[in-house]
GUNU-446484 format. One record per residue (C-alpha): residue in three letters; x, y, z; residue number from 1. Coordinates in steps of 0.2 Angstrom, whole numbers, plus 5000, padded with zeros to 4 digits. Each point is the difference from the previous one (the first is absolute). Layout:
N
res,east,north,up,n
ALA,X,Y,Z,NUM
...
END
This chain:
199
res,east,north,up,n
UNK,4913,5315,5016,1
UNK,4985,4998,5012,2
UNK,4991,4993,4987,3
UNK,5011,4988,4995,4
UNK,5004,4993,5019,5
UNK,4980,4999,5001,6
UNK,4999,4990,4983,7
UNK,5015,4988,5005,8
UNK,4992,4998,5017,9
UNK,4984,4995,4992,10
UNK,5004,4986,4989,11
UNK,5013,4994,5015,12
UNK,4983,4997,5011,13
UNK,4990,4994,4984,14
UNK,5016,4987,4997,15
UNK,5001,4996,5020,16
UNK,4981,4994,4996,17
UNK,5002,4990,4985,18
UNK,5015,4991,5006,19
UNK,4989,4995,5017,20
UNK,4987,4994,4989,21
UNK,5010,4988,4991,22
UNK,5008,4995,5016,23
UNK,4983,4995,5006,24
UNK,4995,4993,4983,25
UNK,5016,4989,5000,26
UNK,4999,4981,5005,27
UNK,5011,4992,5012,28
UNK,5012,4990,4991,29
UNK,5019,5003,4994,30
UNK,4998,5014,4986,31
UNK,4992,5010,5012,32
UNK,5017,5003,5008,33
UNK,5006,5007,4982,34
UNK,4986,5010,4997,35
UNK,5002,5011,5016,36
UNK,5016,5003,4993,37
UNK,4996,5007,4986,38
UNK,4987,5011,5010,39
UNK,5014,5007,5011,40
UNK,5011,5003,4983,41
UNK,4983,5011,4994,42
UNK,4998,5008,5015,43
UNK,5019,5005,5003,44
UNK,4997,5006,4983,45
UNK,4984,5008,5001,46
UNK,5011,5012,5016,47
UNK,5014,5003,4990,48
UNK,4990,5002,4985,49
UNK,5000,5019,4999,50
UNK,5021,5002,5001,51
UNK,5003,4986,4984,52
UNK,4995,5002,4983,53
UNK,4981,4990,4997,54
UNK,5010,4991,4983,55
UNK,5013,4993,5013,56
UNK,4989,4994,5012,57
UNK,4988,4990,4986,58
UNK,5015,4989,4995,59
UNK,5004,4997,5019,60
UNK,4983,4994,5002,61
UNK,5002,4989,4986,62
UNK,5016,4993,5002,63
UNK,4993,4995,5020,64
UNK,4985,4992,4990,65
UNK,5011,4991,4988,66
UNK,5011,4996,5015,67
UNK,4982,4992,5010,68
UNK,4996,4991,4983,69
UNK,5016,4991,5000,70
UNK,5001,4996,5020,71
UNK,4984,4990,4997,72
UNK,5004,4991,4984,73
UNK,5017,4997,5011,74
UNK,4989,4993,5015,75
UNK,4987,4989,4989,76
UNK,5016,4991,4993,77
UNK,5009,4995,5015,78
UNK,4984,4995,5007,79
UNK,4999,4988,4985,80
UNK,5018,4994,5001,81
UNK,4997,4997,5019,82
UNK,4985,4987,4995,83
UNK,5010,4995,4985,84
UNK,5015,4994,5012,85
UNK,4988,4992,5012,86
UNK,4992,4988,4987,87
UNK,5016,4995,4992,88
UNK,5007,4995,5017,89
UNK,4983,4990,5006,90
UNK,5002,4991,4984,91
UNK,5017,4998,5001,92
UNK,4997,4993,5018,93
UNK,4984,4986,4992,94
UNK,5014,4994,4987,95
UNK,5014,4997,5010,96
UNK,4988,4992,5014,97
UNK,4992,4990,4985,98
UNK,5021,4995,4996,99
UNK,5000,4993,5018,100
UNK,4987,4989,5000,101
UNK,5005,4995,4981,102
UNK,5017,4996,5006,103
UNK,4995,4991,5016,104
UNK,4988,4989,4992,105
UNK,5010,4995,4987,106
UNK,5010,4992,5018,107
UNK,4985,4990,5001,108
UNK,4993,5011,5015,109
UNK,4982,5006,5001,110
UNK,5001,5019,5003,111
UNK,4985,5004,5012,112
UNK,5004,5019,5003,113
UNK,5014,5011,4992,114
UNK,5004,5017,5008,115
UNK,5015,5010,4996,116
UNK,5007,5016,5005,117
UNK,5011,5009,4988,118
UNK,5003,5021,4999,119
UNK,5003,5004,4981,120
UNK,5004,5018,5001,121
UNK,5021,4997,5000,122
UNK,5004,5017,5007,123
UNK,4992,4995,5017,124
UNK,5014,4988,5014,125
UNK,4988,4986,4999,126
UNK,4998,4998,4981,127
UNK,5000,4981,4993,128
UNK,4992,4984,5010,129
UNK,4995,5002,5018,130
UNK,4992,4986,5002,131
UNK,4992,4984,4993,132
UNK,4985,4990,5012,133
UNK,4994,4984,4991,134
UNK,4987,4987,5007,135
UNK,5004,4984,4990,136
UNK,4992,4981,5002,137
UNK,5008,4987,4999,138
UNK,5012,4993,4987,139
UNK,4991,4989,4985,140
UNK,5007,4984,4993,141
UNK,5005,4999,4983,142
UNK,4980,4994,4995,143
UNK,4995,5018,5008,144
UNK,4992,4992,5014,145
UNK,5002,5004,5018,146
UNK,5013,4986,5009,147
UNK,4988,4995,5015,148
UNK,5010,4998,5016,149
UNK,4994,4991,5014,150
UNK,4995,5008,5014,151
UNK,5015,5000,5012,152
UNK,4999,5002,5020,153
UNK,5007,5015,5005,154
UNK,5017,4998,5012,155
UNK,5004,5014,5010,156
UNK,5015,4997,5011,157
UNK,5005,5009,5017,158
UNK,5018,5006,5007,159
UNK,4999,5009,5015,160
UNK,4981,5005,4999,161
UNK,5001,5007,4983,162
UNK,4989,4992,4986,163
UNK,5008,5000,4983,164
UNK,4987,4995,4984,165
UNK,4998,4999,4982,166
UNK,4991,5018,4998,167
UNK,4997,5003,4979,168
UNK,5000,5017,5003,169
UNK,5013,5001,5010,170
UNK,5012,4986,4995,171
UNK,5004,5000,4979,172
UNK,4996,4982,4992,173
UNK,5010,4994,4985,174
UNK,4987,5007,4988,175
UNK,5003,5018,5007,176
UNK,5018,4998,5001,177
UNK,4999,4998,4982,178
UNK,4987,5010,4993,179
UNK,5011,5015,5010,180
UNK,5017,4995,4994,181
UNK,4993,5000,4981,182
UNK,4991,5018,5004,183
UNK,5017,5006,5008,184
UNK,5010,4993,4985,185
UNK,4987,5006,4987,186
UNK,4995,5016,5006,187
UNK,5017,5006,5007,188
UNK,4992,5003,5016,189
UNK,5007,4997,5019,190
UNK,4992,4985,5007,191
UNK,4992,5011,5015,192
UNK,4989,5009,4987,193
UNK,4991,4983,4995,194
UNK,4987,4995,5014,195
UNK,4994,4983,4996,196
UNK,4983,4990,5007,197
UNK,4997,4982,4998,198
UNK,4981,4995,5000,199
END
């Protein structure tokens, strides 16, 4: 009986040794977290290893190997779905933005800078359209040449010391009101999501 105690305490020290060694050996990165699991499973094992039978304890080991094996193959491929999911919706993002511009120019605009802001996943509250930001130029004539304007003086007018002018980024002009109105109609959108600068 001594003998045995000795023996079981023996390879219980040996196992405490090997297990720190891998422990030290093992890099810092996310399968290190399911290694050291399967280390504690060895060394529970390894201290109750005397009171089960030695064929029962080999097919726990395996099936916690198995069990590791399939974790990882599990991690890998939602890593790659994550990736997946972002490239689908960047490009998704690049062809509607490219849709925009199409759709705007075909108004006879120049589109300068298209920006939009759109959440694709449609479990999440703020899935759809959130926002469209456009820099056009000014409308073409029918010969796709810009119509030149002569320079106008700008009036600013005062009631009770308050100045009130023609501001482009503040105040819409006719060719905003409309490139935002076809948006709105086109893209199903509330108007307050287009944001639209005339240069």
């Amino acid at each position: 009986m001594i003998d045995a105690i000795s023996n079981w305490a023996g390879e219980l020290v040996v196992s405490l040794i090997i297990v720190t060694l891998i422990e030290m050996l093992l890099p810092e990165n996310k399968i290190k977290k399911y290694v050291k699991t399967v280390i504690g499973i060895y060394i529970i094992f390894c201290i109750i290893s005397p009171f089960i039978d030695k064929e029962q304890f080999a097919t726990i080991f395996e099936n916690a190997e198995k069990n590791l094996e399939k974790l990882q193959i599990e991690n890998q491929v939602s890593a790659g779905l994550e990736n997946t999911d972002t490239s689908i919706e960047e490009l998704y993002i690049q062809e509607f933005e490219k849709d925009v511009i199409k759709k705007v120019e075909e108004l006879g605009f120049e589109v300068k800078e298209c920006d939009v802001d759109i959440e694709i996943n449609a479990s999440k509250e703020n899935a759809g359209i959130n926002g469209i930001y456009l820099t056009i130029g000014d409308k073409k004539n029918e010969n796709n040449k810009n119509i030149e304007v002569e320079n106008i003086e700008k009036v600013e007018i005062s009631i009770n010391d308050s100045k009130s002018g023609n501001n482009k980024d503040e105040e819409e002009t006719e060719d905003t009101k409309e490139v935002k109105e076809f948006l709105k109609n086109y893209y199903e959108i509330k108007e307050e999501k287009i944001k639209i600068i005339q240069n």
